[in-house]
N, C-alpha and C positions, 0 to 999 in steps of 0.2 A: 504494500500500500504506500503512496506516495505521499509525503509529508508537505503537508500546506502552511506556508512563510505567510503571514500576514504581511507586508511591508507599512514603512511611515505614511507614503504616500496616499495608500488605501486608508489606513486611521483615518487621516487627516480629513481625506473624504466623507467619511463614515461622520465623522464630529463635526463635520461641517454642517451635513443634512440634520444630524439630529440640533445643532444649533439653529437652523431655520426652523424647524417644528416649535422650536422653544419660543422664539421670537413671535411665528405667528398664531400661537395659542395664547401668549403674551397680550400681543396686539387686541387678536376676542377679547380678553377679559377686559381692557383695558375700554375697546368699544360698546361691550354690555354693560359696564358700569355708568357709561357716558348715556347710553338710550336710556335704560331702567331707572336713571337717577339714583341712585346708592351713593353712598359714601366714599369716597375713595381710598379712605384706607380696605378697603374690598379690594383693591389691587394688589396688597402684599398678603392679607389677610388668606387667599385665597389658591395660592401658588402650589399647593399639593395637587389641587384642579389642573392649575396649570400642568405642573409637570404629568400627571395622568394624560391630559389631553394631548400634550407634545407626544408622549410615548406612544399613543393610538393612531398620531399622527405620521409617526417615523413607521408603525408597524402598517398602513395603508401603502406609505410609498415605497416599504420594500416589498412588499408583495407585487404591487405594480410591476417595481421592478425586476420580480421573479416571475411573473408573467412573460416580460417582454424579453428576457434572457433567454425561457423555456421555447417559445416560438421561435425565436432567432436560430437557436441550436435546433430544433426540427425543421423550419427551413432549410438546414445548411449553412446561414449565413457566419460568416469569419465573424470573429469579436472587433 
């Protein structure tokens, strides 16, 4: 069995997207507190939310992207 190297490159990758999930589940809360009128301490107050919803959000876009990997390789298509 072939042993799989993760490299910096691909991390980097990797914490990048989950850095976007972060920011735009961020953004949500930050815009539901702006419509609903809440208090804005609901912005820090509530970041367990947040991070749940970035994490649903990174597990959406990898699957996508296990989607579109899966077809590619049954195609035949090169990486």
């Amino acid at each position: 069995m072939k042993d799989r190297i993760i490299t910096a490159k691909h991390q980097k990758k990797e914490l990048r997207i989950l850095l976007y999930c972060f920011i735009v589940a961020f953004l949500l809360n930050i815009i539901s507190v702006i419509i609903y009128k809440t208090p804005l301490v609901e912005i820090f107050t509530q970041i367990g939310y947040i991070l749940a919803v970035s994490l649903v959000l990174y597990l959406f876009i990898f699957l996508i992207r296990l989607i579109i990997f899966l077809v590619k390789a049954l195609l035949g298509h090169p990486k």
